[in-house]
C-alpha positions as CSV (number, residue, x, y, z in Angstrom):
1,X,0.0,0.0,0.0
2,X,1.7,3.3,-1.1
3,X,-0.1,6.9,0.2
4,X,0.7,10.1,0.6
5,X,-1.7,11.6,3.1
6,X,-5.3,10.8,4.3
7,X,-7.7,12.3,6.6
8,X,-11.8,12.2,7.5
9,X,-14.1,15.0,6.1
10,X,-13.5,17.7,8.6
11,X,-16.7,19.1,10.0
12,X,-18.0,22.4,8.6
13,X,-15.0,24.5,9.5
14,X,-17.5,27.3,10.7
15,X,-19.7,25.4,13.2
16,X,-15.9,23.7,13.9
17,X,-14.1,27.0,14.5
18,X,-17.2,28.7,16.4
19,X,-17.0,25.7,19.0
20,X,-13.7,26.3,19.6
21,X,-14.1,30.2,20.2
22,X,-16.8,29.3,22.6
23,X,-14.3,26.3,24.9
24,X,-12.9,27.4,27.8
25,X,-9.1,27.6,27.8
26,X,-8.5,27.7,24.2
27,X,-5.1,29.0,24.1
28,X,-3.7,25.5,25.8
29,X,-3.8,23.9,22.3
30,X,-4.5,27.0,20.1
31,X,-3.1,26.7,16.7
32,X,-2.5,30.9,15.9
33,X,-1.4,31.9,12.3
34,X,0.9,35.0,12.2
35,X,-0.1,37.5,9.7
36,X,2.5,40.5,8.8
37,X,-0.2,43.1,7.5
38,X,2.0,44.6,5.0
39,X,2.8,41.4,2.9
40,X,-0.7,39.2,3.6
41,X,-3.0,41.0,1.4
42,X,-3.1,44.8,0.0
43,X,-6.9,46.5,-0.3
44,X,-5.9,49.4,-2.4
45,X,-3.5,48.3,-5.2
46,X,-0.6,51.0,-3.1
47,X,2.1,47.8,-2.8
48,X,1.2,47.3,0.6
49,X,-0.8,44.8,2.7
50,X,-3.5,46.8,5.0
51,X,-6.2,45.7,7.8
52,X,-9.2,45.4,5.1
53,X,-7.1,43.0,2.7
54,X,-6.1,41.0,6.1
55,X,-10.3,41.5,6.5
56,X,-11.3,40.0,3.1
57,X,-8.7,36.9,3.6
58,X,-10.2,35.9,7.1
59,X,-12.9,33.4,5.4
60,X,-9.0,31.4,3.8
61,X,-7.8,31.8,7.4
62,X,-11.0,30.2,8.8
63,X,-10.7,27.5,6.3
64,X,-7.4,26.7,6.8
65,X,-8.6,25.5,10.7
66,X,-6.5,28.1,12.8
67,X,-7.8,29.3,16.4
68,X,-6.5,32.5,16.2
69,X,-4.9,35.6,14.4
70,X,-1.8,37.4,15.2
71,X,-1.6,41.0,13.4
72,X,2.1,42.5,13.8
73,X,1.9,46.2,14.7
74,X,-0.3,48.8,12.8
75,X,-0.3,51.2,15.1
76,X,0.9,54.9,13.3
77,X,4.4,54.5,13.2
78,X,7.6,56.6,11.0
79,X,8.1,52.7,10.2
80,X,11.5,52.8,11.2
81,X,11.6,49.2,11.9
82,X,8.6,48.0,9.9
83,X,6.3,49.1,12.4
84,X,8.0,48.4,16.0
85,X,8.5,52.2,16.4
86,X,5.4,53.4,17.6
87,X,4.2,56.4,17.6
88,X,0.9,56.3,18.7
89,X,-0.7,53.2,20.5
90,X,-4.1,54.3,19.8
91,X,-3.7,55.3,16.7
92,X,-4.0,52.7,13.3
93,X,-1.2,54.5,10.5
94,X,-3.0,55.5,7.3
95,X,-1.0,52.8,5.9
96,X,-3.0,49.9,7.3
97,X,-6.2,52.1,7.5
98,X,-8.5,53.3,9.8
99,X,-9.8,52.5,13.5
100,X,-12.9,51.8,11.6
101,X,-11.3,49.1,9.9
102,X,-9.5,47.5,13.1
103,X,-13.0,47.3,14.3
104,X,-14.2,45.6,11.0
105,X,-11.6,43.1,11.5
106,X,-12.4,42.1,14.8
107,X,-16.2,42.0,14.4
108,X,-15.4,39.5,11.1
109,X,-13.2,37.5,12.9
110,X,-15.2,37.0,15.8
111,X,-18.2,36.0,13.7
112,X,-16.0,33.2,11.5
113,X,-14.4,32.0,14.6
114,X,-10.9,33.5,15.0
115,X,-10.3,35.4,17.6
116,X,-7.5,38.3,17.3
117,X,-4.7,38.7,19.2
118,X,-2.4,42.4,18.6
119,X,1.4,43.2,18.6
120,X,2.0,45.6,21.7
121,X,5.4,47.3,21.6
122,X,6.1,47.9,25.2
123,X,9.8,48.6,25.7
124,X,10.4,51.0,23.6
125,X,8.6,53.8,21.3
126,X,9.3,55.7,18.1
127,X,11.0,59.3,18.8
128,X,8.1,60.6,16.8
129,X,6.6,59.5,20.3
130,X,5.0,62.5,21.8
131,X,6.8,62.1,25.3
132,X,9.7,61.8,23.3
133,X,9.5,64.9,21.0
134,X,8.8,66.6,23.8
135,X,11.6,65.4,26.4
136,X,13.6,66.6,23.4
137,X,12.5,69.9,23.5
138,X,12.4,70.5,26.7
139,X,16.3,69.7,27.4
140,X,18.1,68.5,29.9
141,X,16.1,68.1,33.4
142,X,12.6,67.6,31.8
143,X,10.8,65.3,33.8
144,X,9.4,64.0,30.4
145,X,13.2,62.7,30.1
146,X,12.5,60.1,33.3
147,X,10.5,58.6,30.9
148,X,13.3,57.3,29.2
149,X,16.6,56.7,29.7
150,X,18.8,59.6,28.8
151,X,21.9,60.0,30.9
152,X,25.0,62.3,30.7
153,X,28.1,60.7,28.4
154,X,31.4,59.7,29.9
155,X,34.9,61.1,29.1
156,X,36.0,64.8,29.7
157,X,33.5,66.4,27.6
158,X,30.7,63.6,27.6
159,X,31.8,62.4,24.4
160,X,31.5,59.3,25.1
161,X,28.3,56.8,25.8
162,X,27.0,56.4,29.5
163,X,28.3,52.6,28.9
164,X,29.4,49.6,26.9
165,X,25.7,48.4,25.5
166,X,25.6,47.4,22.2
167,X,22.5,48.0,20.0
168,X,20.5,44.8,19.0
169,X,21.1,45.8,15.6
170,X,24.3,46.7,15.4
171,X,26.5,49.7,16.8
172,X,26.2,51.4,20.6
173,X,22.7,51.0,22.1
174,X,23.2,55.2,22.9
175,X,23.0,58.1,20.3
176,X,23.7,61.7,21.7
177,X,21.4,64.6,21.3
178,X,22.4,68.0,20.5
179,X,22.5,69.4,24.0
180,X,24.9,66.9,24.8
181,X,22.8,63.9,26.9
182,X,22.6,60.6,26.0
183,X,19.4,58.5,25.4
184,X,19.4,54.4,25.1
185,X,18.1,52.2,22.2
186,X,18.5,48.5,22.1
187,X,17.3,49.1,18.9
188,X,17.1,51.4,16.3
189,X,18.1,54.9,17.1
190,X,14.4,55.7,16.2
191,X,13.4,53.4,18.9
192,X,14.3,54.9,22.5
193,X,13.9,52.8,25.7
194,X,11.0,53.1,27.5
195,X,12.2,53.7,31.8
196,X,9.5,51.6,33.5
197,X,11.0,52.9,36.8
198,X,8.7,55.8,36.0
199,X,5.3,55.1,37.2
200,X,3.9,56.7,34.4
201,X,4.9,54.4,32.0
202,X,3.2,51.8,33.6
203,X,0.3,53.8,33.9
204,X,-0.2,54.6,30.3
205,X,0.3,51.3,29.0
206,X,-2.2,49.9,31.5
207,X,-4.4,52.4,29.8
208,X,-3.3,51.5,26.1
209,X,-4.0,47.8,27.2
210,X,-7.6,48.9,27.9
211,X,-8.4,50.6,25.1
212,X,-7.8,47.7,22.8
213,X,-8.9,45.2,25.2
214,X,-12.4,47.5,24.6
215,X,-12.0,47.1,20.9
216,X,-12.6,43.5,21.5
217,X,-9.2,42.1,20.8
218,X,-8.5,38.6,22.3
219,X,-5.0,39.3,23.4
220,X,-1.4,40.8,22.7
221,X,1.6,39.6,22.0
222,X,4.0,41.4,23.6
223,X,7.6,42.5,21.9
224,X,10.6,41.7,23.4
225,X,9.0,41.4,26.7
226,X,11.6,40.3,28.4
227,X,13.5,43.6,27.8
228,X,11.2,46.2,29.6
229,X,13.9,46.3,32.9
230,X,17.1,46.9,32.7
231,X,19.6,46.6,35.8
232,X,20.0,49.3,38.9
233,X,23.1,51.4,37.4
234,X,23.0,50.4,33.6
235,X,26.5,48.3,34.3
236,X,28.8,47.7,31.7
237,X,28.7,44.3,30.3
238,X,32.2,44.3,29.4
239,X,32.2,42.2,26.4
240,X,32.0,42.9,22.3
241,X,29.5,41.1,19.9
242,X,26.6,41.3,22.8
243,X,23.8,40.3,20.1
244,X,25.6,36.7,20.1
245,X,25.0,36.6,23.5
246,X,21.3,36.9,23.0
247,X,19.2,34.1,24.5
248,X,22.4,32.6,25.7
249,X,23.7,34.4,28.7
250,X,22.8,36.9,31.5
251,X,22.6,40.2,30.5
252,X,22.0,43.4,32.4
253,X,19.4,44.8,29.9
254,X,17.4,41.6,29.3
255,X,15.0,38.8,30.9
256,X,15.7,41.0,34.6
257,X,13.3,39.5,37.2
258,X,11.7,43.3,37.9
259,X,9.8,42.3,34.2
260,X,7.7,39.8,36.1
261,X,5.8,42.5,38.4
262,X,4.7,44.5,35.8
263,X,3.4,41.2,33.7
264,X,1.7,40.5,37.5
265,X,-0.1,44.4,36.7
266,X,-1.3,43.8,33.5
267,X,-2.7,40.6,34.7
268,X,-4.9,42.2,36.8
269,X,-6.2,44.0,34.0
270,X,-6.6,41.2,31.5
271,X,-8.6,39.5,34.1
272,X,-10.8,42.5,34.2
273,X,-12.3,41.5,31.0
274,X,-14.7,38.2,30.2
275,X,-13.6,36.5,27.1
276,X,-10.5,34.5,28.3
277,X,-8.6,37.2,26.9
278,X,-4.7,36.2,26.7
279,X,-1.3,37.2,26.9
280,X,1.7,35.7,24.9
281,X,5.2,36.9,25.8
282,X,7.9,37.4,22.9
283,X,10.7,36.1,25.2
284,X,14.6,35.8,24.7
285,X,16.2,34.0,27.4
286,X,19.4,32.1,28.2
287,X,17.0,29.1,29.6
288,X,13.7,27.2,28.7
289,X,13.5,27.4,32.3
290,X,13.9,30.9,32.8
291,X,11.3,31.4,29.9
292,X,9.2,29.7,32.0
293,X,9.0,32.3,35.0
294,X,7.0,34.9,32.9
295,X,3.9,32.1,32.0
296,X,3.4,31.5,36.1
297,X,-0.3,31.9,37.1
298,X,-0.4,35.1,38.2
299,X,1.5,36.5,34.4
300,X,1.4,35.4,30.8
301,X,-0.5,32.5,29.3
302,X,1.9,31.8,26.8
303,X,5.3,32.4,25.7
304,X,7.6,31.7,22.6
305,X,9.9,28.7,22.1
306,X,13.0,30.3,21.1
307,X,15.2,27.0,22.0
308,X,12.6,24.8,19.5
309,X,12.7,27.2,16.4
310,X,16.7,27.3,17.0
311,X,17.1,23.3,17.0
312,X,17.9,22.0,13.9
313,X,16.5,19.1,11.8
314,X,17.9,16.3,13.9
315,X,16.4,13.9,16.2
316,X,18.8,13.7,19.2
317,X,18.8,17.8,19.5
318,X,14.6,18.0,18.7
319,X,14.1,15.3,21.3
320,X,16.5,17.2,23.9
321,X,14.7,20.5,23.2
322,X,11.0,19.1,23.5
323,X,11.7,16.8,26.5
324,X,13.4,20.3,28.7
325,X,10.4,22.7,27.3
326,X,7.3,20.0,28.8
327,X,9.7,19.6,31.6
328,X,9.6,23.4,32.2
329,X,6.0,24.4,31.3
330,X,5.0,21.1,33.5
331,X,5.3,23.0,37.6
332,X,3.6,26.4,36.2
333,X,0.7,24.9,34.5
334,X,1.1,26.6,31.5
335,X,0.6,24.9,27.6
336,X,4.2,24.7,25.7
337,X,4.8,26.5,22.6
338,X,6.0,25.3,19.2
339,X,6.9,28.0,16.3
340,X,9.2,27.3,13.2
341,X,9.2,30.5,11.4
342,X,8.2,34.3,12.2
343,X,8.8,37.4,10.8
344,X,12.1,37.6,12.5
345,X,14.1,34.5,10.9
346,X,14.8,33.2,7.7
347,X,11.6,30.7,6.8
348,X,12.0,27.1,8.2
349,X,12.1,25.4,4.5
350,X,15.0,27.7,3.8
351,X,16.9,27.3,7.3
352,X,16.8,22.9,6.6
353,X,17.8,23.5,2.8
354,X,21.3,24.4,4.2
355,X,23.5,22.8,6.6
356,X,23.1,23.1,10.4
357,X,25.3,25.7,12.5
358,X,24.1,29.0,10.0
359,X,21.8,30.5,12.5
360,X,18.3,31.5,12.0
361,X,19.3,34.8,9.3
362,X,21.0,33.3,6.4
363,X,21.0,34.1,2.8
364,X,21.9,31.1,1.3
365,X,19.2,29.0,-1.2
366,X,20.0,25.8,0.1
367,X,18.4,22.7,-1.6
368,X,15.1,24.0,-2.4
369,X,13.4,20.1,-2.5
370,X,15.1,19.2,0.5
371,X,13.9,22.2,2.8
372,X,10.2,21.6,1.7
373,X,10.1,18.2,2.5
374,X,11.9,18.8,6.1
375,X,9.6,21.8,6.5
376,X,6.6,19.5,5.8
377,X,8.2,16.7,8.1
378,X,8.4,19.2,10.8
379,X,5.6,20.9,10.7
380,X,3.5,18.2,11.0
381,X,5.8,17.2,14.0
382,X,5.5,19.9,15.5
383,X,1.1,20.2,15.1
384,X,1.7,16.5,17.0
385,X,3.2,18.0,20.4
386,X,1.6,18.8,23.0
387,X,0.1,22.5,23.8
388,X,0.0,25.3,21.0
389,X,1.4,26.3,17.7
390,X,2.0,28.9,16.1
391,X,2.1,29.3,12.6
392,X,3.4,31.9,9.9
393,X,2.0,33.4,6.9
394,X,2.7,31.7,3.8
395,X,4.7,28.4,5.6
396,X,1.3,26.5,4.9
397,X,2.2,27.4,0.7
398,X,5.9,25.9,1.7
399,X,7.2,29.3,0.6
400,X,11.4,29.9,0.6
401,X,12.8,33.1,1.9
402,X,13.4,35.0,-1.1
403,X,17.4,34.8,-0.4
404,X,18.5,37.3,-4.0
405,X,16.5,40.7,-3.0
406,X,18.4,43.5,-4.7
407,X,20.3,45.9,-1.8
408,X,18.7,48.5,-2.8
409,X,15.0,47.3,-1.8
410,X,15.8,45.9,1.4
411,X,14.6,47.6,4.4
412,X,15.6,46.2,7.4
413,X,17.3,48.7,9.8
414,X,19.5,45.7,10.8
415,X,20.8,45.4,7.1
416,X,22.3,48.9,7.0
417,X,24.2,49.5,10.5
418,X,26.8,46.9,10.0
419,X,26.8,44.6,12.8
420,X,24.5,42.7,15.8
421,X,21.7,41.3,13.8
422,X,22.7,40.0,10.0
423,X,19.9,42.0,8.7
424,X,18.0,39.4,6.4
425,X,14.3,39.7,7.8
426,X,13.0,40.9,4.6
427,X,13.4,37.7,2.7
428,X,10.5,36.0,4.8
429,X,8.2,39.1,4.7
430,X,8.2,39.2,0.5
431,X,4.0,39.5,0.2
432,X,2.6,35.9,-0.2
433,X,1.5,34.9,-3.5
434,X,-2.5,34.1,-3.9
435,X,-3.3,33.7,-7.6
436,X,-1.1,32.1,-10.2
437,X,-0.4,35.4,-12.7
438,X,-1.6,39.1,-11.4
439,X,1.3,41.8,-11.0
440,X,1.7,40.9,-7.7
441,X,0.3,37.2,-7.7
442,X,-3.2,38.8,-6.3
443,X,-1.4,40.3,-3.3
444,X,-3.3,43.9,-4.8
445,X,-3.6,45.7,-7.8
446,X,-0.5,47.7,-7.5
447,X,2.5,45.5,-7.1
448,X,4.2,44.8,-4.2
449,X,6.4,47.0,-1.7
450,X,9.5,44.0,-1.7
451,X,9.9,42.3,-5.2
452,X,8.4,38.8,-5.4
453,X,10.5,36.2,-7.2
454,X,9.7,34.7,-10.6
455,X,7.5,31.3,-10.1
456,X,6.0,33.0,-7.0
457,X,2.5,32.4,-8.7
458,X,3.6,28.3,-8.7
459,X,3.7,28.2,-4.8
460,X,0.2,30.5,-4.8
461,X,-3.2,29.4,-2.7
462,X,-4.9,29.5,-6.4
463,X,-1.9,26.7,-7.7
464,X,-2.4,24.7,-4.4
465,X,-6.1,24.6,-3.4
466,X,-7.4,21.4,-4.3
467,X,-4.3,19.9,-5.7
468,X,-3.8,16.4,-3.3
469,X,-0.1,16.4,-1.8
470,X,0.2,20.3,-2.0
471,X,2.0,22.0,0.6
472,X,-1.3,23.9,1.5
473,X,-3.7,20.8,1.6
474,X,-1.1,18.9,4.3
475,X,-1.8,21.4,6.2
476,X,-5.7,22.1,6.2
477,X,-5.5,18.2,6.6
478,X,-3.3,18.1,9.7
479,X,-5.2,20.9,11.2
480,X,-8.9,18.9,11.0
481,X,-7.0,15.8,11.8
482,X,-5.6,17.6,15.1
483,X,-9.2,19.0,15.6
484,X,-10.9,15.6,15.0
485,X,-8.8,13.4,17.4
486,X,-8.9,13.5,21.0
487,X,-5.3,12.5,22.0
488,X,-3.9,15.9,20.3
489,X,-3.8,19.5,21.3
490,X,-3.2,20.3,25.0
491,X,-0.8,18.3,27.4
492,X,2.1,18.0,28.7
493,X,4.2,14.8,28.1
494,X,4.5,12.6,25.6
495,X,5.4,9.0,25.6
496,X,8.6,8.0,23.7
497,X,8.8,5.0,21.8
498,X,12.3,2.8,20.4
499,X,12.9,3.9,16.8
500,X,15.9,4.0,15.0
501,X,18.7,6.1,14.5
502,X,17.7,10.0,13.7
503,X,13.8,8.8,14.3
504,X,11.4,10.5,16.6
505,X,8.7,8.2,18.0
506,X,6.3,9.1,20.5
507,X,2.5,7.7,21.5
508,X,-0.3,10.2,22.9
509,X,-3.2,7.9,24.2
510,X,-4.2,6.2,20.8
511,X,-2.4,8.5,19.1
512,X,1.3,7.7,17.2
513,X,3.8,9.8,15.4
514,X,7.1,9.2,14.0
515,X,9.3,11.7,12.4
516,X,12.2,10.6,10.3
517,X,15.1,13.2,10.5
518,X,17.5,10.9,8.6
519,X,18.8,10.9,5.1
520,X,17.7,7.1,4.7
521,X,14.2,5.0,4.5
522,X,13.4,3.4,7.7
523,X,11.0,0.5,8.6
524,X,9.0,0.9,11.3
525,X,5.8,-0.9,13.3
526,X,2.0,-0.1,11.4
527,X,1.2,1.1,14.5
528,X,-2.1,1.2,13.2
529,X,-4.2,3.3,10.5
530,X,-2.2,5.9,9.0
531,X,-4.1,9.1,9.2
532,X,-1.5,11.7,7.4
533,X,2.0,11.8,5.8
534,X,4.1,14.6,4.6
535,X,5.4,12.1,2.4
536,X,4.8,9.0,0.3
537,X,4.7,6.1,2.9
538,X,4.4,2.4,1.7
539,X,3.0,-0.4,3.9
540,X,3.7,-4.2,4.2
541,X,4.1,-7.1,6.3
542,X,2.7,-4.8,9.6
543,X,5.7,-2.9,9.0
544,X,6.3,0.8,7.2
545,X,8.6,2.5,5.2
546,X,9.5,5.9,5.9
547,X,11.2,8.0,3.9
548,X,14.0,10.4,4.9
549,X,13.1,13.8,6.3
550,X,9.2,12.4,6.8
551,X,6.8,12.4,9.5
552,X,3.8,10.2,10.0
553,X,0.7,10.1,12.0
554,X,-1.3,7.2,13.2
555,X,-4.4,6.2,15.5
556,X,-4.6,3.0,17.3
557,X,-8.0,3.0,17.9
């Protein structure tokens, strides 16, 4: 018997999605689609993606079987850093469009059954911030500058910065003003630190949380939440080429434990609110453990697996990495989290084209057929675990980074300062393609605001829909097959079976998957009706071949 992938009718994916809006604890096993607003669909034919194109494509994102939508920032914004420099937090930029259409979006969302969970940019704003244009004017000893951290320079003259941070993107985390002060950015210059010593900091994003949370948004995801403290005196850190040390190490401007108070604040808040409103934290830390500390009971519901979307194809390290995050989530209650591609890093089918030990921000092709079918193998590894999942626009079409964008399109800040990050974000956020021809393969009606590669239209939702063994269809069958049976979703353990070399085997209840990470076949036990396969699997004598780089699901009932 030789098949590729199988699955039951799903039921009707509204009456489907609307009981899931409606169960109690949804974000234990939530599956949540990421979508980047300015490449996911654009209204107005102006090259970029906008809140009513994300509006139109909700009934695809309902059919697709996701819990939940994740919109990166649209708040009005210099876009700086694509958004992440905020401006205003009430405010949507005449980019994305309108209040009016924020409010559209949710009202359609809620009514398919998705529920909608916002990007908040909490430790740090644009300096086309008001506070910040006005600390500026103001000068030193405004109390609008407590608000931030600007400090004095060191050296005879103050010519040099307060101390030895390094920017996250490359260069010192301090740029001088005119009158002579200091002010800090672990990010873009555009982006000052927010002081959250300052109690009224706390107190306007309390307020900011509200006024969305009135909108009738489901949640936030919160930016670089682990960054909003820094340590008493700003130390030195003493060492060069910080941004390696990033998730890795202790560091006096990251993951401090004053972060977990204010988390403990908005808590309060969320709680306010009926719904089962949620919080997910964006979360570098040295430890799956220490990530751990902000989803505690009294904090977030959910935060990022960094370590999992780091780990490379390979069964020893994914089996290492899942084992420590179930062991860590386990004493706080809360669901694990399982991601493979964001915004933020080079897509997953690019990062397993190419050899381990690159990183998540490369710009190398790879072996385009071999990165699809890893990405496909873990991606339906990764819907098997238990807990949540996150997903990201355009990984369900298999799509590459687009590794040969021109230099003089690119336009992320990292890119152009030289050092910390490598600066390749914008080859995951080209505008996904939906129809096979169109100037912009149906993105909108006026091209698109990064170039899409030729062939684009081959990978489209038009080229995929309906065509058995498409990227696309593995998915919308893995996510009714992880609706449909019982043993999947939330948990917290997994039971580990023998398998070979470079194979992943693991039971939940009647439920079996094995993962091949090798570069050979393997034979392993039917365990029982095969219910979905990234790739062709062939049965006989109650044994079955696996292919390299494929995963398999059964049911023993």
């Amino acid at each position: 018997m030789s098949q590729q992938h199988s699955a039951a009718p799903a039921p009707g994916p509204t009456s489907a999605l609307a009981t899931v809006a409606k169960r109690r604890d949804w974000w234990l096993d939530a599956v949540i689609y990421q979508v980047y607003p300015r490449s996911f669909a654009d209204s107005n034919g102006d090259g970029m993606g906008d809140l009513e194109g994300v509006r139109t494509r909700l009934p695809y994102l309902r059919d697709l079987g996701v819990d939940a939508v994740w919109l990166s920032p649209f708040y009005a914004s210099p876009q700086a850093d694509a958004g992440y420099d905020v401006a205003d937090y009430r405010a949507v930029d005449p980019m994305f469009g309108t209040l009016l259409d924020a409010d559209a979006l949710i009202r359609d969302a809620h009514e398919l059954g998705l529920r909608i969970i916002v990007d908040l940019v909490p430790n740090h704003s644009s300096d086309q911030h008001e506070w910040f244009k006005r600390a500026l004017a103001d000068g030193p000893g405004s109390p609008l500058r407590d608000r931030y951290h600007f400090r004095p320079g060191k050296g005879k003259n103050g010519e040099l910065p307060p101390n030895d941070w390094e920017s996250i993107f490359g260069g010192p985390a301090w740029t001088r003003v005119p009158d002579g002060e200091w002010y800090l950015h672990l990010f873009a210059p555009e982006q000052p630190d927010f002081n959250w010593e300052h109690p009224a900091v706390g107190d306007e994003f309390r307020s900011i949380l509200r006024f969305w949370l009135d909108m009738g948004v489901d949640g936030f995801r919160i930016d670089v939440a682990h960054g909003l403290v820094k340590a008493e005196g700003l130390p030195d850190l003493g060492s060069h080429d910080q941004v390696k040390l990033l998730g890795n190490d202790v560091m006096p401007f990251f993951d401090q434990d004053g972060v977990h108070e204010i988390y403990r604040q908005w808590r309060h808040v969320l709680d306010e609110y009926a719904g089962e409103r949620i919080f997910v934290a964006e979360a570098w830390t040295p430890t799956i453990e220490r990530t751990a500390n902000y989803v505690r009971s009294d904090e977030l519901h959910q935060a990022f697996n960094f370590q999992y979307l780091s780990t490379y194809w390979e069964a020893e390290e994914m089996r290492d990495v899942i084992d420590r995050t179930l062991e860590a989530m386990r004493p706080v209650g809360a669901p694990a989290t399982w991601v493979l591609s964001n915004h933020d890093v080079t897509r997953h089918a690019t990062r397993f084209a190419n050899p381990p030990g690159l990183g998540t921000q490369i710009c190398l092709a790879g072996d385009r057929e071999v990165g699809l079918r890893r990405a496909r193998a873990a991606t339906l590894l990764m819907l098997a675990l238990p807990g949540s999942a996150y997903v990201y626009q355009g990984e369900e079409l298999g799509l590459p980074d687009v590794v040969d964008l021109p230099d003089e399109v690119r336009q992320d800040p990292a890119y152009f300062r030289g050092a910390g990050q490598d600066g390749f974000r914008d080859g995951c956020r080209v505008p996904i393609p939906w129809t096979r021809t169109g100037s912009s393969y149906g993105f909108g009606a006026g091209g698109s605001w990064l170039p899409q590669p030729e062939g684009w239209g081959e990978l489209s939702v038009e080229a995929q829909t309906g065509v058995s063994g498409s990227t696309l269809e593995l998915y919308r069958a893995a996510l009714a097959v992880r609706r449909e049976q019982p043993d999947l979703g939330a948990g917290d353990a997994v039971q580990w079976l023998r398998a070979p070399d470079g194979v992943l085997a693991f039971r939940r209840g009647e439920f079996v998957c094995v993962a091949n990470t090798g570069g050979e076949s393997v034979a392993v036990p039917a365990y029982g009706r095969v219910l979905l396969a990234s790739g062709e699997v062939s049965e006989a004598d109650g044994e079955v071949k696996v292919p390299a780089d494929t995963t398999v699901w059964w049911t023993t009932a």
